[in-house]
C-alpha positions in Angstrom: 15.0 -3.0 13.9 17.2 -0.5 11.7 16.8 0.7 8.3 16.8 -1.1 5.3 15.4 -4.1 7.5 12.6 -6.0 6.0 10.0 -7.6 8.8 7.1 -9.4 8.5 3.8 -8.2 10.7 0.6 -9.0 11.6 -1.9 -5.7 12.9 -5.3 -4.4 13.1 -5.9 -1.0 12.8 -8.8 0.4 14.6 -10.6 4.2 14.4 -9.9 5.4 18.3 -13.1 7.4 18.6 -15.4 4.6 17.4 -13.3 1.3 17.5 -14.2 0.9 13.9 -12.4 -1.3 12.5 -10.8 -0.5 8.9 -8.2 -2.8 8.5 -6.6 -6.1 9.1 -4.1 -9.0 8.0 -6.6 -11.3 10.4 -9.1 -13.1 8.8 -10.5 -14.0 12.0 -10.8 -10.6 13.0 -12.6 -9.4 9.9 -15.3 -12.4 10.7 -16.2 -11.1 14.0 -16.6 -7.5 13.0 -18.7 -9.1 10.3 -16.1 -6.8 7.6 -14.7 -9.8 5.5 -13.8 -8.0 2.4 -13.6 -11.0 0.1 -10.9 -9.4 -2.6 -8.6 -8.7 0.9 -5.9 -11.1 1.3 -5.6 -12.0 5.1 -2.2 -12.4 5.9 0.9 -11.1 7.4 2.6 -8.2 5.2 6.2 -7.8 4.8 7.5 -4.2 5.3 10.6 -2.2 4.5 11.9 0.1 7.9 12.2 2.9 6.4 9.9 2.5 3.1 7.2 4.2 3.9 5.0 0.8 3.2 2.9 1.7 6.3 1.5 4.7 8.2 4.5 6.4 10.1 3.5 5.7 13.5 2.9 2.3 13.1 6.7 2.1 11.4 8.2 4.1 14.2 6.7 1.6 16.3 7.9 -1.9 14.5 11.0 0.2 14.3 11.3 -0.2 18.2 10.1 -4.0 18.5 12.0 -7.2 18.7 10.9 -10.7 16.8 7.9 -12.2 18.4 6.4 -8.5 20.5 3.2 -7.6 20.3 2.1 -3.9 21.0 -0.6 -2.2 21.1 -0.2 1.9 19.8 -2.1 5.2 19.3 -1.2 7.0 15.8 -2.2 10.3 15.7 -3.5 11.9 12.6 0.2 13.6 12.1 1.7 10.4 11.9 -1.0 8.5 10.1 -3.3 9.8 7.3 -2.9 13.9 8.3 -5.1 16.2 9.2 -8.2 17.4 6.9 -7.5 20.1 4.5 -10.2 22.4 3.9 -9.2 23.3 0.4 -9.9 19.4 -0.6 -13.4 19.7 -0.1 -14.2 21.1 -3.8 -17.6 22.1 -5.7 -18.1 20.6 -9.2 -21.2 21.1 -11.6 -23.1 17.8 -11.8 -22.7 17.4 -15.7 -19.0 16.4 -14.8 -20.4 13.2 -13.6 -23.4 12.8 -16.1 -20.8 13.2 -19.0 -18.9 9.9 -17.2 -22.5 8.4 -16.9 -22.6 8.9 -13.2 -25.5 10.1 -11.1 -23.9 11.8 -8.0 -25.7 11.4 -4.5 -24.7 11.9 -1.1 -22.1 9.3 0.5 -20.8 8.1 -3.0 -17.3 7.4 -3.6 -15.8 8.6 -6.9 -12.4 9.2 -8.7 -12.3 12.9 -10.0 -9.0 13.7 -12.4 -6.8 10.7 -10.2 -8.1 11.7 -6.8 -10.7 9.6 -4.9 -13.4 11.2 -3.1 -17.1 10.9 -1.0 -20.3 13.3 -2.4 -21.4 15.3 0.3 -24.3 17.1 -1.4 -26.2 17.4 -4.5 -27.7 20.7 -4.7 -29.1 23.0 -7.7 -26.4 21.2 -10.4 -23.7 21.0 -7.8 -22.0 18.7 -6.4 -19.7 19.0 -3.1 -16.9 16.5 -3.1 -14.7 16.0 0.3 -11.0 14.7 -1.4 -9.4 14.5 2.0 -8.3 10.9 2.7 -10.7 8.8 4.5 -8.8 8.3 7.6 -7.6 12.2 7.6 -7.7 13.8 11.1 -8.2 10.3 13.1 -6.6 9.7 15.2 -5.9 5.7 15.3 -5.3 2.6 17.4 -3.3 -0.3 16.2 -2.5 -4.1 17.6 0.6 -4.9 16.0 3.0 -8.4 15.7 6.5 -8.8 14.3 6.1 -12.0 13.6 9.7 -12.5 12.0 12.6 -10.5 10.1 13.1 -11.2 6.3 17.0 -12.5 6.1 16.8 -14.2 2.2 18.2 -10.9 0.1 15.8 -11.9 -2.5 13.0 -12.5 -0.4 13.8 -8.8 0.9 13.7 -7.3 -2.7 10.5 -9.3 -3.9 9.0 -8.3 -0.9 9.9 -4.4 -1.7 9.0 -4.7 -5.4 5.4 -6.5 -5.3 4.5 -4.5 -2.7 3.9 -1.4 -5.2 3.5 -3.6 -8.1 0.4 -5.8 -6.7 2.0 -8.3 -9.2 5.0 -11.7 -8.9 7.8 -10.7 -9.9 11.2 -13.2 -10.4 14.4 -12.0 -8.6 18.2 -13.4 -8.8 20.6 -11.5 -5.9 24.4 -12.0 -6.1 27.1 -9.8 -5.0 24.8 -7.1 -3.7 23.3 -6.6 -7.0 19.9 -7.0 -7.2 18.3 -8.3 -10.8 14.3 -7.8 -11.5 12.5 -9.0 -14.0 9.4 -7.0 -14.1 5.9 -6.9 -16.5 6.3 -5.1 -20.0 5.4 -1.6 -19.9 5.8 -0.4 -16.5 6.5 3.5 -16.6 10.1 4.6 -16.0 9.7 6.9 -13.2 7.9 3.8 -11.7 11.0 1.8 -12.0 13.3 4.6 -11.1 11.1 5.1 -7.6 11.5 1.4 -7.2 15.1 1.3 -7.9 15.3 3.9 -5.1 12.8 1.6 -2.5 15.0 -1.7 -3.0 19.0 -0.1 -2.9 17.0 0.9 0.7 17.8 -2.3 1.9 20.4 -3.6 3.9 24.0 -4.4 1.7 22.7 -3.8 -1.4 24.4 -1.5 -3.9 23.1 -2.2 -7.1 19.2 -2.6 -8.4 18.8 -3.8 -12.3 14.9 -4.0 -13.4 14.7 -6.0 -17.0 11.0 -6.5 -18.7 9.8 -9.9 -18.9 10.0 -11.5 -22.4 6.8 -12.4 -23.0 7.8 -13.8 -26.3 10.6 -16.2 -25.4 8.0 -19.1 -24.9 7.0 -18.6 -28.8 10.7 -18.4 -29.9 11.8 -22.0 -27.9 8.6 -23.8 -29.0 9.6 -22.6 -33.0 13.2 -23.7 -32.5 12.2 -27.0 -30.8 10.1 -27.7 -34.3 
C-alpha cells in the first residue's frame, strides 16, 4: 500500500500485559469477551495510508500488507497512544466538580476544560485527576485484515470525510476535484484540516466543501404550489 491509498480493515486490538481486549470491528469477538458495547458499530473501517485515522503502528503495518493478509503485530506505546506524562496527572479542588453538579470519587471518568480524565483520589477537598490517555505507556497487540482497497474516488473521499465527521455526507468527484456537501455550521479550521486529509489521497488536486441547504426542500415545495 502507498500513500494516499484508502483500505478497508478488520482488527482487534488487545492490551499485551493483560490480553484485555479494548477494541474491535468484530462483533463476534466483542460477544465472547462479554464487551459488546451496544452504541459500537461492528464493522470493517476504511482508512487513509497516511491519515493518521489509526494508531501509527498499526498503519505502518497495513502500510506493508497486500489484499486479503492477516497479521498479527506488537505496537509499542511510542507508536500507539505514548508514554504517560507525569505532568498530566493534575490536583483540582473538589468544588470544580460540585459547581458542574458532580460528586468526584475514585475511578470516575470526567471531561475537565476539553480533556478527558479518571479520579484517582478524593482527599481533604481535592481531587487528583490522571489526564494521560487511557492506553498511554501500553504497549499493544493487534490482529489485523485488509479486507480490500477502496478504488471509487468518491467512496475514497466519503470515507476520509465521515471518518472525522461521525456524520453522511454526499460527494460528486470529476476531474480530480473533489465536491463536499457537508452539515451547516461546521467550523472553518475543521474544514480547512479536512480539506488537507482528502487532497491526501491518490490524484486528487482539488477539495471544495459546500453547506447543505437545509432550506431548499421548503423553497421547491412553495414553488410547486
Amino acid at each position: 500500500m502507498e500513500d494516499g491509498d484508502v483500505v478497508v480493515i478488520d482488527y482487534t486490538g488487545r492490551i499485551k500485559e493483560s490480553g484485555e481486549l479494548f477494541d474491535t470491528t468484530l462483533k463476534d469477538v466483542a460477544e465472547e469477551e462479554g464487551a459488546v458495547n451496544e452504541n459500537a458499530k461492528y464493522e470493517p473501517i476504511k482508512i487513509l495510508i497516511g491519515g493518521e485515522m489509526v494508531v501509527g503502528g498499526l498503519e505502518e503495518a497495513v502500510r506493508d500488507m497486500e489484499v486479503g493478509e492477516k497479521r498479527k503485530i506488537e505496537v509499542p506505546p511510542e507508536k500507539a497512544f505514548g508514554g504517560r506524562d507525569g505532568d498530566l496527572i493534575k490536583t483540582f479542588s473538589e468544588s470544580k466538580f460540585k459547581n458542574q453538579d458532580m460528586n468526584p470519587y475514585p475511578g470516575m471518568r470526567v471531561t475537565l476544560d476539553g480533556q478527558v480524565g479518571r479520579i484517582l483520589s478524593v482527599n481533604s477537598g481535592r481531587v487528583r485527576v490522571d489526564l494521560n490517555h487511557p492506553l498511554s505507556g501500553r504497549t499493544l497487540d493487534y490482529e489485523v485484515e485488509v479486507k480490500e482497497k477502496v478504488e471509487d474516488p468518491e467512496e475514497e473521499v466519503k470515507a476520509v470525510v465521515q471518518h472525522y465527521l461521525g456524520e453522511e455526507v454526499e460527494v460528486e468527484v470529476e476531474d480530480k476535484e473533489a465536491n463536499v456537501t457537508i452539515p451547516e455550521g461546521i467550523n472553518d479550521d475543521v474544514v480547512d484540516q479536512l480539506r488537507k486529509k482528502v487532497l491526501a489521497i491518490k490524484d486528487l488536486e482539488e477539495a471544495v466543501f459546500e453547506e447543505e441547504d437545509v432550506d431548499e426542500p421548503e423553497k421547491e415545495d412553495k414553488e410547486s404550489e
